[in-house]
N, CA, C and O of each residue as an XYZ file, in Angstrom:
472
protein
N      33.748   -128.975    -61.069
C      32.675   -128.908    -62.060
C      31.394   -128.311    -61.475
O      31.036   -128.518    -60.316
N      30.646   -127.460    -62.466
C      29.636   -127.255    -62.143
C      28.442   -126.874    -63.521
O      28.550   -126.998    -64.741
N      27.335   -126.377    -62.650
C      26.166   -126.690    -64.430
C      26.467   -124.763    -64.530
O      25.867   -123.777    -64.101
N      27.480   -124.953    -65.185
C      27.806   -123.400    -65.855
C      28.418   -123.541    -66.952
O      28.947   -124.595    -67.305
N      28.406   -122.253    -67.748
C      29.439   -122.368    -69.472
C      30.621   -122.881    -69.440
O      31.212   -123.751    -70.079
N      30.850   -122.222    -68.623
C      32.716   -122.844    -68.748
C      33.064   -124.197    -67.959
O      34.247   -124.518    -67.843
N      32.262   -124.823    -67.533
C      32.660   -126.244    -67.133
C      31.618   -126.828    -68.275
O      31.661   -128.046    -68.098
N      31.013   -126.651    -68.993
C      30.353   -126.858    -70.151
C      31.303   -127.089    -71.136
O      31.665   -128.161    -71.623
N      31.842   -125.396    -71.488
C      33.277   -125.115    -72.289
C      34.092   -126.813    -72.019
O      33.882   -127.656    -72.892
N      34.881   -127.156    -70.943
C      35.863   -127.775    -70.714
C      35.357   -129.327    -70.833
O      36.115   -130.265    -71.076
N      34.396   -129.402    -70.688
C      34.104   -130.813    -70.935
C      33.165   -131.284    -72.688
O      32.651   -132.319    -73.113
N      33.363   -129.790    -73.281
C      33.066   -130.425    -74.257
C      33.796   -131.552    -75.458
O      34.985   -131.802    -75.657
N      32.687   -132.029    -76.058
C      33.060   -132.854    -77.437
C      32.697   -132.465    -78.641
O      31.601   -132.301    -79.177
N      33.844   -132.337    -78.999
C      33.462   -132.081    -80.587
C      34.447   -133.223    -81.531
O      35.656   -133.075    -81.711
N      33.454   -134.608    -82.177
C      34.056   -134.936    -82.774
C      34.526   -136.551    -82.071
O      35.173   -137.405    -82.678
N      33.984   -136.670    -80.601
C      34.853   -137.304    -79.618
C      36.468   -137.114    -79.050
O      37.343   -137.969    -78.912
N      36.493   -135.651    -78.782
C      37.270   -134.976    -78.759
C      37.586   -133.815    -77.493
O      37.389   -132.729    -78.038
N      37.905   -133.620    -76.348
C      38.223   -132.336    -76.212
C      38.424   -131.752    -76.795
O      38.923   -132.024    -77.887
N      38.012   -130.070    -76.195
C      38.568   -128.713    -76.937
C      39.902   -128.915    -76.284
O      40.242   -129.634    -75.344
N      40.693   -127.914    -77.196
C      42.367   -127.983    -76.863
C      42.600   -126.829    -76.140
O      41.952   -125.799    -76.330
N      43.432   -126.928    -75.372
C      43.807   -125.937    -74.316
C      43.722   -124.489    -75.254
O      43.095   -123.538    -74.785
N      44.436   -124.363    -76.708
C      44.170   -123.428    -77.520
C      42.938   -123.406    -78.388
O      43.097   -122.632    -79.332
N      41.722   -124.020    -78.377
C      40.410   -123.841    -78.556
C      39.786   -122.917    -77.639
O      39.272   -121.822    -77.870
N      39.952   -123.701    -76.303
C      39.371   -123.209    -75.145
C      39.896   -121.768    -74.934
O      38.970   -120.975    -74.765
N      40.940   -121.297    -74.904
C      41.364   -119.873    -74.807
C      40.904   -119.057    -75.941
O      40.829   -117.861    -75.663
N      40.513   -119.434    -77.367
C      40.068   -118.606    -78.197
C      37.947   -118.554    -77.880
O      37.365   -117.523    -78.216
N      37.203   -119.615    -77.321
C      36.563   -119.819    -77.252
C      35.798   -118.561    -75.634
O      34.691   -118.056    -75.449
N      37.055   -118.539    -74.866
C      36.715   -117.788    -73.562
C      37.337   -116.416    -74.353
O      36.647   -115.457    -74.007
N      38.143   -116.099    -75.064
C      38.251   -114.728    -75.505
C      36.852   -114.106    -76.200
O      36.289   -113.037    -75.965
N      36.409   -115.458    -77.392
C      35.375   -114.512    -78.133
C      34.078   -114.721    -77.187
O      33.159   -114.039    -77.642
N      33.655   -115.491    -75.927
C      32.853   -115.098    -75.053
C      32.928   -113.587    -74.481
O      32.019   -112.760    -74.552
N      34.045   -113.423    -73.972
C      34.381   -112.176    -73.297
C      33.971   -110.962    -74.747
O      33.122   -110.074    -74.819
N      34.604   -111.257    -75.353
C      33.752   -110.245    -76.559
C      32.690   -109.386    -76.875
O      32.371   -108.206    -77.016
N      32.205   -110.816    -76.927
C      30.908   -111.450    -77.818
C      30.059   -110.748    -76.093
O      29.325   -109.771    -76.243
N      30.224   -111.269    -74.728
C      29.116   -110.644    -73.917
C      29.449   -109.338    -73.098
O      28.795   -108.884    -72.160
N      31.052   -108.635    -73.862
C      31.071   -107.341    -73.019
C      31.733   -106.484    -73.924
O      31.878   -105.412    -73.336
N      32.120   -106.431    -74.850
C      32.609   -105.663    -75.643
C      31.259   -104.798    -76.529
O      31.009   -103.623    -76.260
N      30.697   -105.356    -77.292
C      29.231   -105.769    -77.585
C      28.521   -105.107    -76.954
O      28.034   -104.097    -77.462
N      28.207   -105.512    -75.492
C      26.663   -104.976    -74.775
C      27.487   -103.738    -74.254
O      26.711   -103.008    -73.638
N      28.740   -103.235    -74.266
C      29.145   -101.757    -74.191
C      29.369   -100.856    -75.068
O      29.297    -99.630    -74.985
N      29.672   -101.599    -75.997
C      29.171   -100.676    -77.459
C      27.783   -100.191    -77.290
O      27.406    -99.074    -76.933
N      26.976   -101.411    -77.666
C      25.234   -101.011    -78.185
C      25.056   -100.057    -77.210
O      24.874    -98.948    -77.713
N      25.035   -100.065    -75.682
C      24.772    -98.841    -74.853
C      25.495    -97.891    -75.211
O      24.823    -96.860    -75.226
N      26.276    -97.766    -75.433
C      27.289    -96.282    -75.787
C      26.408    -95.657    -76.906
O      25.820    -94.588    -76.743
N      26.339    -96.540    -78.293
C      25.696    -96.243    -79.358
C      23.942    -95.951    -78.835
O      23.187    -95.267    -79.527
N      23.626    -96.422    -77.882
C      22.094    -95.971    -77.671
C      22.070    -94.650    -77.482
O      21.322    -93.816    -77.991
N      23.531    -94.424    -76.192
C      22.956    -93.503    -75.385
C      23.411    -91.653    -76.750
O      22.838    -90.586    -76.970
N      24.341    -92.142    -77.103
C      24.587    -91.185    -78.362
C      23.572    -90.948    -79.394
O      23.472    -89.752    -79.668
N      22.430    -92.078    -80.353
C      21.450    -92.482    -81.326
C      20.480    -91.157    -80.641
O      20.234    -90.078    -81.182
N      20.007    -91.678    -79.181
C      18.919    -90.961    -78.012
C      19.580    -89.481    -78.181
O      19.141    -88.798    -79.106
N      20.395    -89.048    -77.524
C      20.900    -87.430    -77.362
C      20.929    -87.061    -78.900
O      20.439    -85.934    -78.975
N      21.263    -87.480    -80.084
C      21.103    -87.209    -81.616
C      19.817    -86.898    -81.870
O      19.553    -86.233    -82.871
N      18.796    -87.340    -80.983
C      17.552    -87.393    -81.871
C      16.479    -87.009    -80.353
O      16.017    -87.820    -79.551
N      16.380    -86.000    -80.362
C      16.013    -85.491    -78.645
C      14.580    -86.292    -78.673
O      14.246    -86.934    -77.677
N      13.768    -86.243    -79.799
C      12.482    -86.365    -80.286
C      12.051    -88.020    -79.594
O      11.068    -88.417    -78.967
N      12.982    -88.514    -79.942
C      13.069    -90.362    -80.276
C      13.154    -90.257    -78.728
O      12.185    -90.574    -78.037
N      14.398    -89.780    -78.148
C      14.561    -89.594    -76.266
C      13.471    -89.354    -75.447
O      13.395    -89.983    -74.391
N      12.475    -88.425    -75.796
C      11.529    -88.038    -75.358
C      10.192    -89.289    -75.605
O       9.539    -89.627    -74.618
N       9.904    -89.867    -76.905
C       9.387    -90.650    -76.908
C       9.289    -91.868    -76.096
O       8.311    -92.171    -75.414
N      10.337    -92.523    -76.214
C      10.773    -93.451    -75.143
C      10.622    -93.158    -73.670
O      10.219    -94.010    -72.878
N      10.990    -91.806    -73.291
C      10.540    -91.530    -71.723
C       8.595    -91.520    -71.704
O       7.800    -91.856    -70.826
N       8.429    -91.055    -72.885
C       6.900    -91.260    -72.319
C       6.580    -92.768    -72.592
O       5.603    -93.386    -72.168
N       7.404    -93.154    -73.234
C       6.465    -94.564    -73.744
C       7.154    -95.640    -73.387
O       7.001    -96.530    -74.223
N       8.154    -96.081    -72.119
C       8.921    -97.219    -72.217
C       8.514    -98.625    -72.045
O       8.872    -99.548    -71.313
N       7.672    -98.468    -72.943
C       6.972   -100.175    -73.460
C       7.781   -100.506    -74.642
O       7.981   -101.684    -74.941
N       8.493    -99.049    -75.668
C       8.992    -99.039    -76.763
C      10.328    -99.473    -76.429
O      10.837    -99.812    -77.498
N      11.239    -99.651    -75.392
C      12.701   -100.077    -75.386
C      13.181   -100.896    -76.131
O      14.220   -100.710    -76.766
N      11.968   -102.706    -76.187
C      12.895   -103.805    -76.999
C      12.579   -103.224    -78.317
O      13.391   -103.531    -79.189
N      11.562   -102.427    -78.700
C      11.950   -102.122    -80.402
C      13.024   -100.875    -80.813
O      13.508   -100.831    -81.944
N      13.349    -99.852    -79.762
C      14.264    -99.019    -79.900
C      15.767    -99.194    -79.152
O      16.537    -98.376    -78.648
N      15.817   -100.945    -79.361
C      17.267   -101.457    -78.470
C      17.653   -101.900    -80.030
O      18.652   -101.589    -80.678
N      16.283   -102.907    -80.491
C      16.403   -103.403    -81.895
C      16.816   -102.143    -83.033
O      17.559   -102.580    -83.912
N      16.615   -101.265    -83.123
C      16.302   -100.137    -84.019
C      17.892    -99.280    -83.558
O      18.052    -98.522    -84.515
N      18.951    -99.081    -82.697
C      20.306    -99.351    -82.494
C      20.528   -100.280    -82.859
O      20.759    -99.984    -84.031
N      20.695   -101.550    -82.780
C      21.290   -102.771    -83.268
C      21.555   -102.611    -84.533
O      22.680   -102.851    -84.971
N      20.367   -102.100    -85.450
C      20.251   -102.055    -87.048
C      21.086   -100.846    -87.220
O      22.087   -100.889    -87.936
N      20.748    -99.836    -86.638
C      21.137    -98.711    -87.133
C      22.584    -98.116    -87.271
O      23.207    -97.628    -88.214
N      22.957    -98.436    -85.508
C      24.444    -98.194    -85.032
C      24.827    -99.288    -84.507
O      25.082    -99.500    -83.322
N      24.888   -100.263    -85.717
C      25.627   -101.857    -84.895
C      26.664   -102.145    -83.996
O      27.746   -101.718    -84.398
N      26.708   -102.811    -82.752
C      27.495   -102.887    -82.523
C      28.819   -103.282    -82.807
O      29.797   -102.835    -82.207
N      28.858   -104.050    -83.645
C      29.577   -104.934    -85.073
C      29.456   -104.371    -86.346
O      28.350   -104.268    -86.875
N      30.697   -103.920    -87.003
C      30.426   -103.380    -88.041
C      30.673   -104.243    -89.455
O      30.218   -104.030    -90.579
N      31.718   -105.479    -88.890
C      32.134   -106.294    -90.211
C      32.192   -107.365    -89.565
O      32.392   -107.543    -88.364
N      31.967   -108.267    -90.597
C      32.224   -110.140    -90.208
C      32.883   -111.031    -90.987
O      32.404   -111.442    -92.045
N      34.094   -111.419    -90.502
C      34.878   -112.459    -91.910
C      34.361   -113.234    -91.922
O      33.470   -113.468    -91.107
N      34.806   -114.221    -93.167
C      33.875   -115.156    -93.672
C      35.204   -116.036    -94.605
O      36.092   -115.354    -95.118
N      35.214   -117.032    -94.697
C      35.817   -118.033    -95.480
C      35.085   -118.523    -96.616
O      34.139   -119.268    -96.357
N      35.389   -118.191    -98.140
C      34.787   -118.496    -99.123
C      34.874   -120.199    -98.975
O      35.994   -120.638    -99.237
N      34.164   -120.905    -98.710
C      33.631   -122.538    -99.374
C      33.748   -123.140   -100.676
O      33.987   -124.302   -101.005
N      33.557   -122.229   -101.263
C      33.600   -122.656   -102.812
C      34.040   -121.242   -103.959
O      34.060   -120.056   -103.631
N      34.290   -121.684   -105.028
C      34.438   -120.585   -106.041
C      32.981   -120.386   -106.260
O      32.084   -121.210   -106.438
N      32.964   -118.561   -106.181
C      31.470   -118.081   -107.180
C      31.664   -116.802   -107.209
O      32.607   -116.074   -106.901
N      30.356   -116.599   -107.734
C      30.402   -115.374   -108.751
C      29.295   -114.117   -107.513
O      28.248   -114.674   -107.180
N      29.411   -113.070   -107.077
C      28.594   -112.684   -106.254
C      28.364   -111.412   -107.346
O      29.417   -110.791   -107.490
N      27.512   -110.999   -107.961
C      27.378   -109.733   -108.454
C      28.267   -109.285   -109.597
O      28.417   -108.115   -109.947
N      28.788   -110.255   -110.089
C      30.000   -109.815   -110.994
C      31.059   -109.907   -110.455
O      31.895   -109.231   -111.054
N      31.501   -110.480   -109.497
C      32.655   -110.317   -108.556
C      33.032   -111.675   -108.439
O      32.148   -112.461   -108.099
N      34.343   -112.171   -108.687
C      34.684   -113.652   -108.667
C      35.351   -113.494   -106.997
O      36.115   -112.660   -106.510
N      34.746   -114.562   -106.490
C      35.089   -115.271   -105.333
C      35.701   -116.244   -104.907
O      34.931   -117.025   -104.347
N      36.993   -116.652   -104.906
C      37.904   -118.064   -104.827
C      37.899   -118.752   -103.366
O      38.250   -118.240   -102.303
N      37.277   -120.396   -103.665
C      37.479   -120.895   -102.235
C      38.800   -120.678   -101.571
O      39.763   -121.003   -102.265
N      39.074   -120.183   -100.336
C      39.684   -119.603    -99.441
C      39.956   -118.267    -99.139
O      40.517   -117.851    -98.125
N      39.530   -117.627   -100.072
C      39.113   -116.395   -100.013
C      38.788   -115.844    -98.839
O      37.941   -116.539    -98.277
N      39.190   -114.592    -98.024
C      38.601   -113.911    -96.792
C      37.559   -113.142    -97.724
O      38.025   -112.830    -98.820
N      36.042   -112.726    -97.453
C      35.614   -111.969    -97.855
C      34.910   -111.170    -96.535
O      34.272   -111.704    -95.627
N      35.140   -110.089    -96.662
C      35.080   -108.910    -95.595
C      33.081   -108.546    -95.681
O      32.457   -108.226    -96.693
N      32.524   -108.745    -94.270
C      30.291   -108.566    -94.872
C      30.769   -107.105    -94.218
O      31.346   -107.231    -93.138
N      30.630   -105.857    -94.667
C      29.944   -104.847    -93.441
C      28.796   -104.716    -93.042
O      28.372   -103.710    -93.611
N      28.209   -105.027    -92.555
C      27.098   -105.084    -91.428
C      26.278   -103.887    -91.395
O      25.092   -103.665    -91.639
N      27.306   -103.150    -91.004
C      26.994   -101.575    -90.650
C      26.375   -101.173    -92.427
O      25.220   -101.053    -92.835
N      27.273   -101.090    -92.924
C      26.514   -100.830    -94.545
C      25.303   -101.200    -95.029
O      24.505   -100.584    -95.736
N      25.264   -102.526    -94.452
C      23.701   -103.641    -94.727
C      22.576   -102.533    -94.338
O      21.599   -101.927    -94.778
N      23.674   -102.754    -92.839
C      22.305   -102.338    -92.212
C      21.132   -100.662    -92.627
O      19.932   -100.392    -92.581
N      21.893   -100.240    -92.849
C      21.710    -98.926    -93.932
C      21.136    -98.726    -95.522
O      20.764    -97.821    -96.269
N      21.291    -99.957    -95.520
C      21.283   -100.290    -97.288
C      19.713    -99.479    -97.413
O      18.721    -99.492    -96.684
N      20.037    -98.781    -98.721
C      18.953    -97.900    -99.613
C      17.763    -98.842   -100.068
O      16.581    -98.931    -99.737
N      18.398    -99.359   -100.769
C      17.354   -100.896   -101.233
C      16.544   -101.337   -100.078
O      15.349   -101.202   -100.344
N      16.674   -101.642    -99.318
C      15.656   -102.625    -97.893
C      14.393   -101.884    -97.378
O      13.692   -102.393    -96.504
């Protein structure tokens, strides 16, 4: 044991409960994900957003005070994540669109993030 995530991970409770040997393996997969799949996308997508837009590249070299708002401004733009499932909770109505509890309903992200309206 030690004061790190994954001896964190293994001794948790949920419930008065260990995680189950098959918790814990889905839990260390979507870590691995979630902190490298992710932060190699968004750089890929930066470094492509930057060479697209020479103007924005150039800005940033003169100005790199601007990084956390043009790390944020990829995030929105060229998400690293483009969709997120979701488990309907209850029956409803979204827009004219009937929604049945258990329902997968598919968010794109990437679309949001684009949206005309905002």
């Amino acid at each position: 044991p030690r004061a790190d995530l994954l001896t964190g991970l293994v001794q948790a409770r949920f419930e008065g409960s260990k995680l189950t040997h098959e918790e814990m393996i889905r839990m260390l997969v979507l870590l691995l994900v979630a902190g490298n799949e992710t932060t190699t996308t968004l750089i890929g997508n930066a470094v492509l957003e930057l060479l697209a837009h020479p103007d924005q590249l150039a800005r940033l070299r003169a100005q790199p005070e601007l990084m956390p708002t043009a790390v944020d401004e990829v995030m929105r733009y060229s998400s690293p994540v483009q969709l997120d499932l979701r488990v309907a909770t209850r029956d409803l109505d979204l827009r004219g669109v009937p929604i049945r509890k258990g329902q997968i309903v598919v968010s794109w992200i990437g679309s949001a993030n684009r949206d005309e309206e905002v």
